[in-house]
C-alpha positions in Angstrom: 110.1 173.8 68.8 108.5 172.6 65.9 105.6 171.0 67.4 105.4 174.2 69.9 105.0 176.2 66.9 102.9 175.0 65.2 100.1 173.3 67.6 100.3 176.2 70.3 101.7 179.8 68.8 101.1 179.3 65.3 97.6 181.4 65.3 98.6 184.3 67.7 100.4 185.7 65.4 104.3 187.2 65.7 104.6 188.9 69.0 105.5 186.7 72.2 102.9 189.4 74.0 99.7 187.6 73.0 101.7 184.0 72.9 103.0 184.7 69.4 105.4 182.7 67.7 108.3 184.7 67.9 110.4 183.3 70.6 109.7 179.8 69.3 111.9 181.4 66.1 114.6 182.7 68.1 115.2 179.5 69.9 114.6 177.7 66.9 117.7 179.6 65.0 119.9 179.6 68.1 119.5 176.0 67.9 120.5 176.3 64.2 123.1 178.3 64.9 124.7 176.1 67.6 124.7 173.2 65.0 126.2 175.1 62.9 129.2 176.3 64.6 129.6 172.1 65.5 131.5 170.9 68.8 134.3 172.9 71.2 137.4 171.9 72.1 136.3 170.3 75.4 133.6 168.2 73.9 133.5 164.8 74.1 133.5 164.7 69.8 137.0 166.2 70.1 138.1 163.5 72.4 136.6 161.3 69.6 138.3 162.7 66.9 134.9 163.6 65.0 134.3 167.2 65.8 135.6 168.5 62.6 133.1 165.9 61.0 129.9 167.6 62.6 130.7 171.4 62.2 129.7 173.7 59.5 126.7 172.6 57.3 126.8 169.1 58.6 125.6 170.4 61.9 123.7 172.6 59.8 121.9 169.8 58.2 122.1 167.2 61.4 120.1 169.6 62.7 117.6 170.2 60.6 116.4 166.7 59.8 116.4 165.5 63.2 114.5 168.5 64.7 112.4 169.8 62.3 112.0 166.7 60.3 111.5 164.8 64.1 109.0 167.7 64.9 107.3 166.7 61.9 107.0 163.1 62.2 105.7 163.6 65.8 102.8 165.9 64.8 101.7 163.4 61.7 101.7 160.5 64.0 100.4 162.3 66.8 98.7 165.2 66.6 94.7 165.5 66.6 93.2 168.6 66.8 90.2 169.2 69.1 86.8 169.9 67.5 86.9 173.4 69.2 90.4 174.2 67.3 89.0 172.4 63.9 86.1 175.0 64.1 82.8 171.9 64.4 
């Protein structure tokens, strides 16, 4: 969602009506969220005996660096704006 944002939705403002960035947010925080609240009993972590390991701001931080800071990586090594969206 990271990429999403930025490279597509970034410069249409808020509002999902015009293509907006604003359901790229709430997916974005229910991702957070989930990460947060870590594994369920019927995951396979439990079975594993690491589920109490990846809960809380673990998850929270898991999370973070790998999707945002993956998002990240991907754009810098990536990315290359068109002249058209560059403004030449």
């Amino acid at each position: 969602m990271t990429v999403a944002g930025w490279t597509s939705h970034r410069s249409n403002g808020f509002f999902i009506i015009k293509e907006g960035w604003e359901y790229v947010f709430v997916l974005s925080v229910a991702a957070l969220v989930s990460a947060t609240t870590g594994p369920g009993s019927w995951s396979v972590d439990d079975v594993l005996g690491i589920a109490d390991d990846l809960d809380g701001m673990t998850g929270l931080w898991i999370a973070l660096l790998l999707g945002v800071g993956g998002g990240v990586v991907q754009m810098l090594t990536f990315y290359r704006p068109s002249s058209v969206a560059r403004g030449d």
